[in-house]
N, C-alpha and C positions, 0 to 999 in steps of 0.2 A: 711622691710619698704623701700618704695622707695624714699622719700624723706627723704633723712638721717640727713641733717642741719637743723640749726632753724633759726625763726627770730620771733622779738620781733617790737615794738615801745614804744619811749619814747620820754618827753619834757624836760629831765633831761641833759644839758649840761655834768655835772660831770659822768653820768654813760656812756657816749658818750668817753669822753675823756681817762678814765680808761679799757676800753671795752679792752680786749685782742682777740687776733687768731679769730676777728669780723670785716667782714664788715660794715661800717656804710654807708648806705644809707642817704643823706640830701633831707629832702624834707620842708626846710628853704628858705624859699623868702624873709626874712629881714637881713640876713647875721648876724644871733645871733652866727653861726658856726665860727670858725677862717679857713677861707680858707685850702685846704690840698690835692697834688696828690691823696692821698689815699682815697679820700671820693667822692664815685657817686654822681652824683645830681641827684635826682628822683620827682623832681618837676614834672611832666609829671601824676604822681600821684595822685597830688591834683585836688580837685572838678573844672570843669571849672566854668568861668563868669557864666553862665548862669546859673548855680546851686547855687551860691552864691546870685543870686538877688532873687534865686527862697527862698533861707533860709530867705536873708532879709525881702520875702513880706510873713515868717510864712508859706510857702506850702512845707511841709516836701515830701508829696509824688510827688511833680515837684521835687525838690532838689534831689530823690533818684532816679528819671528817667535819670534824665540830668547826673549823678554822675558815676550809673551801665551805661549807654551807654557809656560815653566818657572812661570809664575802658575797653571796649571791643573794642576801633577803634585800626587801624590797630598799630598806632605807641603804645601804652601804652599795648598793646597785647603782642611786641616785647620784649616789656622791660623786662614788666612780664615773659616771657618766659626767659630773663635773667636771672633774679632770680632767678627761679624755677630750670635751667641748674644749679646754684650758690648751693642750698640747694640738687638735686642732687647725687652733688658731695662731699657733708655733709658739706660743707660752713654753717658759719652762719652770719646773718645779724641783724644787730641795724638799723632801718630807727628813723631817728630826725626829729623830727614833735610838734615843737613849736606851742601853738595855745591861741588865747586868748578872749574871749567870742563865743567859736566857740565848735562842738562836733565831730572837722574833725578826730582823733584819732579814735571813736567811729565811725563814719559813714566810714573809709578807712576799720576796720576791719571787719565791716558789711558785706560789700558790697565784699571785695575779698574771703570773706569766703563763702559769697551766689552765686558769679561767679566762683570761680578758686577755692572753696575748699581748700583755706589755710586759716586758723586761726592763723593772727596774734597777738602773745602773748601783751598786753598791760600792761608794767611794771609797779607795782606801785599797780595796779586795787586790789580791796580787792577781788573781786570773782576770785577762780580759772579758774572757765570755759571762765574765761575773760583774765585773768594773763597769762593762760598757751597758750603755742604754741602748735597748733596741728593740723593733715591733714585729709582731707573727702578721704576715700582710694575709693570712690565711683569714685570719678575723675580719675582716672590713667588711663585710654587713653586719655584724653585731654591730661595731662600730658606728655605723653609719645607724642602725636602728637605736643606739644608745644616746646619741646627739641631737638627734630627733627629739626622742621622746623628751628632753629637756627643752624644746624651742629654741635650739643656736640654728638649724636651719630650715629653711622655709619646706613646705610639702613638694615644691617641684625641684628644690637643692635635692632634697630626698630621692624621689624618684629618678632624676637626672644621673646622680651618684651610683645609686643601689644595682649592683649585676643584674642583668637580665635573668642570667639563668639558676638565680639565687629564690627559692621563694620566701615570697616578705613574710612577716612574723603577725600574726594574730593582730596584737597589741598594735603595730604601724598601721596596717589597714584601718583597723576602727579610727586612728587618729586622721589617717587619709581623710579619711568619709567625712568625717567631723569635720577637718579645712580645707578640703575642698569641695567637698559640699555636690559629688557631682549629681546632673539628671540621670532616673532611671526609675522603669515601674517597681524594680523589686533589690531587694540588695545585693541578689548575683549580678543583675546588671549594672549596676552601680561599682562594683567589685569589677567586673570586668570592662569597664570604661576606663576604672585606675590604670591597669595593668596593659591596657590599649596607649594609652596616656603615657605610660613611662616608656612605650618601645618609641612614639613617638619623639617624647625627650632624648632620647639617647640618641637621635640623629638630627635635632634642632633644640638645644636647652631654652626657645624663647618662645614654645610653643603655650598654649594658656587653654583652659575649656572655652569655648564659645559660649557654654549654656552652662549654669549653673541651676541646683534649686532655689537660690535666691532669688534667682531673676524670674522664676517659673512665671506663668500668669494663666488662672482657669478660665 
């Protein structure tokens, strides 16, 4: 399994404060939490304005537009990608998520399991398929390009990882190029050195370029 940690949400102060070898993520805007080094703020999380007036005027499907878009912009993408480095590395996570005539519990675990394929467990819930934490193993090159792009693992972790027969994403390539730096006259060949490179990884992970452009000499 590649995502080895768990994470859950609850509005239960008590199971918050009891939580052991658990991150708690606070995604608390009334400060029902007692402040603490040790607790993320993941406010960045919740629905913006404009999905909240969209809930107030009753248009669920504006509410789920404004909600999946603003889960995908650049900074909540980031975040997300924290996490996910966080569960990983088999970390787990409690996000605190107080809410009160509101179904934002229900629409955060909606919406990052229809985007990012994590199913976050919601404590308490009587349905399992609700209760339990669990991952869309469908996603694992997002994944894998979303860990990346934060630096938790090295360019040939990456490539070693990434499906063959997946192709990489825009964004990873250029980071490729940039650390590993390989030789080539033009950037197709440079691009197709990567992607020679990763079949190679997949059948020895300790293989390395020989030549890099750092090492070049005219």
């Amino acid at each position: 399994m590649f995502l080895k940690g768990t994470i859950y949400v609850t509005d239960d102060e008590d199971i918050v404060y009891k939580a052991t070898n658990t991150k708690i993520v606070s995604l608390d805007e009334d400060g029902v939490l007692i402040k603490d080094d040790s607790i993320l703020v993941g406010t960045c999380l919740l629905p913006p304005i404009e999905a909240k007036i969209a809930e107030a005027d009753g248009n669920e499907q504006l509410y789920d537009m404004y909600y999946s878009n603003h889960l995908l912009e650049p900074y909540q993408r980031e975040f997300i990608s924290a996490l996910l480095s966080y569960l990983y590395k088999g970390g787990n996570l409690i996000l605190f998520l107080p809410e009160i005539g509101t179904n934002n519990r229900e629409k955060l675990v909606q919406h990052m399991y229809n985007l990012y394929g994590i199913h976050i467990g919601l404590i308490g819930h009587m349905n399992p398929s609700i209760s339990n934490c669990y991952y869309d193993e469908k996603c694992l090159p997002m994944w894998i390009n979303m860990i990346y792009s934060v630096n938790v693992i090295s360019p040939y972790e990456f490539l070693t990882m990434y499906p063959i027969d997946c192709k990489i994403s825009d964004i990873s390539i250029q980071k490729l190029l940039a650390d590993i730096n390989p030789y080539g006259s033009s950037i197709q060949d440079k691009i197709n050195y990567i992607l020679t490179l990763q079949k190679h990884l997949h059948k020895n992970p300790n293989v390395r370029p020989a030549i890099s452009n750092s090492f070049r000499r005219d």
